[in-house]
C-alpha positions in Angstrom: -24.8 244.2 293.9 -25.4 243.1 297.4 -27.6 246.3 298.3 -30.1 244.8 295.2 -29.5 241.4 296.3 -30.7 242.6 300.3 -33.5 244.6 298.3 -34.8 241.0 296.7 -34.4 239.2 299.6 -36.6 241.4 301.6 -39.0 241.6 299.2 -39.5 238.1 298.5 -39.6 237.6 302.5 -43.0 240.1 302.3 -44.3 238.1 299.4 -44.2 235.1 301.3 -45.6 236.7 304.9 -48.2 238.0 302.6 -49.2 234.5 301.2 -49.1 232.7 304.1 -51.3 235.1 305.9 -53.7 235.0 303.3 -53.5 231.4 303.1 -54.5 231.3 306.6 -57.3 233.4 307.4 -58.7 231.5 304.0 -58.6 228.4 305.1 -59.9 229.7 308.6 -62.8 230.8 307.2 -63.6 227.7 305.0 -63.4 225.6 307.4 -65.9 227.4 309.2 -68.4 227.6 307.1 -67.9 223.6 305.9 -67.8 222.9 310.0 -71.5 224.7 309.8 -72.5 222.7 306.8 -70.8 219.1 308.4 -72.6 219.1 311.7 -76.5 219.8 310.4 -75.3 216.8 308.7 -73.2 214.8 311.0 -76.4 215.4 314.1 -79.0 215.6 311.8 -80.2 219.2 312.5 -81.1 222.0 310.1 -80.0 225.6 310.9 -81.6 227.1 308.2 -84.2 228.9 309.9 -81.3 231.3 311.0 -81.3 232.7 307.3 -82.2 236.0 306.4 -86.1 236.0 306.6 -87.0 239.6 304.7 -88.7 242.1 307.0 -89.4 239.6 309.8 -88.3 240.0 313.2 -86.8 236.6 313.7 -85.1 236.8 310.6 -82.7 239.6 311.8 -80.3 237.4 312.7 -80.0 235.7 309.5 -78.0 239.4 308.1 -75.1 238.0 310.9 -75.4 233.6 309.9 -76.6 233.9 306.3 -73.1 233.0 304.7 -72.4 230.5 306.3 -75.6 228.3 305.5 -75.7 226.0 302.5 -78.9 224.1 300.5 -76.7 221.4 299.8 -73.1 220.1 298.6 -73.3 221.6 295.2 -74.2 224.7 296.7 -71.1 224.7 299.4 -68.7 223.5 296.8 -69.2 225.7 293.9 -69.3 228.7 296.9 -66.2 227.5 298.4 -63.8 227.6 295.2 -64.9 231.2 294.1 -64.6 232.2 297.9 -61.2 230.3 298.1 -59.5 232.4 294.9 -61.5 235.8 296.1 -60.1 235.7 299.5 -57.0 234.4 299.0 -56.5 237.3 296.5 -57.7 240.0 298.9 -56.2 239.3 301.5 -52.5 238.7 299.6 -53.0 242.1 298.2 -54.9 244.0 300.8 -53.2 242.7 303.9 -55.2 243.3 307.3 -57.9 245.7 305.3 -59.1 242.8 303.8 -60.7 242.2 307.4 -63.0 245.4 307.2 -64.3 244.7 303.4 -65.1 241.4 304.5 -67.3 243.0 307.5 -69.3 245.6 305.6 -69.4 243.3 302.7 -71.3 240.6 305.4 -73.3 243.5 307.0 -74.2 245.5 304.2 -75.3 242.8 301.9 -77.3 241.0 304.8 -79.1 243.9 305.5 -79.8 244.7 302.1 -81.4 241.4 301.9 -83.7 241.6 304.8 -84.8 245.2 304.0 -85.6 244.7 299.9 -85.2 241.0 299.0 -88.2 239.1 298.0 -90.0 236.9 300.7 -88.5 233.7 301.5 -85.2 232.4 303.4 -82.2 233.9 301.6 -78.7 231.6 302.6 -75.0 231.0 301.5 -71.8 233.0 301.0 -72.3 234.2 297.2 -73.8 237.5 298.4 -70.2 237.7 300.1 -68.2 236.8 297.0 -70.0 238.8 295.1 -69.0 241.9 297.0 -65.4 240.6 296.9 -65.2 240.5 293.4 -66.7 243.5 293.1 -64.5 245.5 295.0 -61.3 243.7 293.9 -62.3 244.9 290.4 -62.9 248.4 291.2 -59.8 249.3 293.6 -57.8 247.6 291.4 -59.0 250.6 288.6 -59.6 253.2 291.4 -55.7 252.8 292.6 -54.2 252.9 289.1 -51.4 250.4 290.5 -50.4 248.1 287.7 -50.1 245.3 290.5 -54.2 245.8 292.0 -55.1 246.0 288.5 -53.7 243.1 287.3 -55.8 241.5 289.7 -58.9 243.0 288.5 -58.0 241.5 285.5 -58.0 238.0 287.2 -61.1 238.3 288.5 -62.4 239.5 285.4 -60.9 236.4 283.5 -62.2 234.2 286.0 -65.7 235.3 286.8 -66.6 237.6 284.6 -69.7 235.8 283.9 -71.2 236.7 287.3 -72.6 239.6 286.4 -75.5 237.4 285.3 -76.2 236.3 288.6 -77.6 240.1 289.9 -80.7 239.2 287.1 -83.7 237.9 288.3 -83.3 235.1 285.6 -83.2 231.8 288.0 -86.2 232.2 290.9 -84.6 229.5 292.8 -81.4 231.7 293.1 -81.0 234.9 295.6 -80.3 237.3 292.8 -81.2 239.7 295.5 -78.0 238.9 297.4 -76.0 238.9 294.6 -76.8 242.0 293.8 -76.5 244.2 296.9 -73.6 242.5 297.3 -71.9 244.1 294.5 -73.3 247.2 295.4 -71.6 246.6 298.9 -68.6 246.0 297.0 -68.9 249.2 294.7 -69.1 251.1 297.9 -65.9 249.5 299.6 -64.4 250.2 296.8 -64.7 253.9 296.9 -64.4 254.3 300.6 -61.2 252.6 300.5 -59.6 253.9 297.8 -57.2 255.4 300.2 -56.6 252.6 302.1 -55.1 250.1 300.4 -52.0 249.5 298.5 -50.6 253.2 296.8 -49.2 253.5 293.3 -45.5 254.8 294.0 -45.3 258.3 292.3 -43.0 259.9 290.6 -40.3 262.3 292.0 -42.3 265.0 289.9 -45.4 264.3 291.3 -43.9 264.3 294.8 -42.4 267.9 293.9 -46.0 269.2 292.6 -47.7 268.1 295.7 -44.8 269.8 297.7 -45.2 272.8 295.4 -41.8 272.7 294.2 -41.4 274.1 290.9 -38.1 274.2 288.6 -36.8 276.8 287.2 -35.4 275.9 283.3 -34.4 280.1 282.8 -31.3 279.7 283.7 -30.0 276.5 282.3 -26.8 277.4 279.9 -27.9 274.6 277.8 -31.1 276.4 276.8 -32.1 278.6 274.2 -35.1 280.6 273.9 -37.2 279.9 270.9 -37.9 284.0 270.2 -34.2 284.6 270.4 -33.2 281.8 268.2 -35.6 283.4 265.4 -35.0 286.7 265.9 -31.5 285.9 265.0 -32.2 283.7 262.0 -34.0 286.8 260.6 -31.7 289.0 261.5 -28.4 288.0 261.5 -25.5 289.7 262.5 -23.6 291.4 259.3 -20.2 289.4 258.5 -16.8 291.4 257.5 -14.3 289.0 255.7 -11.0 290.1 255.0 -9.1 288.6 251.9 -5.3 288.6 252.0 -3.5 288.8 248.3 0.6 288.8 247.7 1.6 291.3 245.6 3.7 290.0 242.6 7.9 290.8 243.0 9.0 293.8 240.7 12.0 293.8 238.6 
């Protein structure tokens, strides 16, 4: 009782580092991207010129600044709630990996944009949450691990209805970055299939990977299916002896 009751403890005691180091590096990242938006605001400046400019020299830098600029407070909200859940959620499960998803995912999509995107200024951090989600779903169903995959499911509850968004269907919205995004995502996913959190296996699966193979020939218990037959069609003849008193003579 007090080896399981050790066991709980210290698994509720990773739980929690887990969440709170989520927690942080969300929040960290929020309020970065809401400092960005507050001070074109609060001095009356616009930095969105640093967006990504498609196959323009000046608009290189925008594949490095894109997510963090934002058209407006709709725009910053709506981004921040999906990119609150998304992140939070990675990072709980995924740990310090989370860090290099959220790198390519950046990277990858940014350039994407400048290379392929149509003209224009392309800005905010849905091309970044759209990678997340995309990769949280497919590790989640790459790893096999009932605990990734019932996040998948959560994401798939929750914004299932994304997948709209890599359509050209609204010109006023970046479709372009929403969709190498998930294709960033998709990639992540794959490459770091290994990476991540591991279904435990089975002592039999850790014996076939170690080539250890057991040998049922010898167990008493067993009976081989031919013999068994074999001796139903055959069986061994019977002798029974009957014992009879003879009756007392006179």
């Amino acid at each position: 009782m007090a080896s399981f009751l050790d066991t709980s403890n210290k698994f509720l005691q990773k739980i929690n580092r887990s969440i709170k180091y989520a927690l942080i590096v969300t929040l960290g990242l929020l309020v970065l991207i809401w400092a960005v938006f507050l001070a074109e605001y609060g001095f009356d400046i616009s930095l969105k010129q640093f967006g990504v400019r498609p196959r323009t020299l000046e608009g290189l830098i925008g594949i490095f600044t894109y997510p963090l600029l934002h058209g407006g407070w709709e725009h910053i909200t709506n981004n921040s709630v999906t990119a609150f859940v998304l992140l939070f959620g990675m990072f709980s499960f995924y740990g310090r990996l989370g860090w290099k998803v959220l790198f390519w995912s950046w990277i990858m999509s940014g350039l994407w944009i400048w290379i392929a995107a149509r003209d224009g200024n392309h800005i905010g951090f849905s091309g970044v949450i759209y990678a997340l989600a995309t990769f949280i779903f497919f590790a989640g169903l790459l790893s096999r691990y009932f605990r990734l995959m019932a996040l998948s499911g959560v994401v798939v509850f929750l914004y299932g209805s994304m997948v709209w968004g890599i359509f050209p269907i609204d010109p006023q919205i970046s479709w372009e970055g929403h969709l190498f995004g998930a294709l960033a995502g998709l990639i992540l996913a794959f490459y770091f299939k290994q990476s991540g959190p591991q279904r435990p296996k089975y002592s039999w699966e850790i014996e076939e990977e170690l080539g250890i193979e057991q040998d049922f020939d010898h167990i008493p218990w067993q009976i081989d299916a031919t013999q068994k037959k074999g001796s139903e069609q055959n069986p061994e003849p019977r002798i029974r002896y009957y014992f009879k008193r003879n009756k007392p003579t006179d």
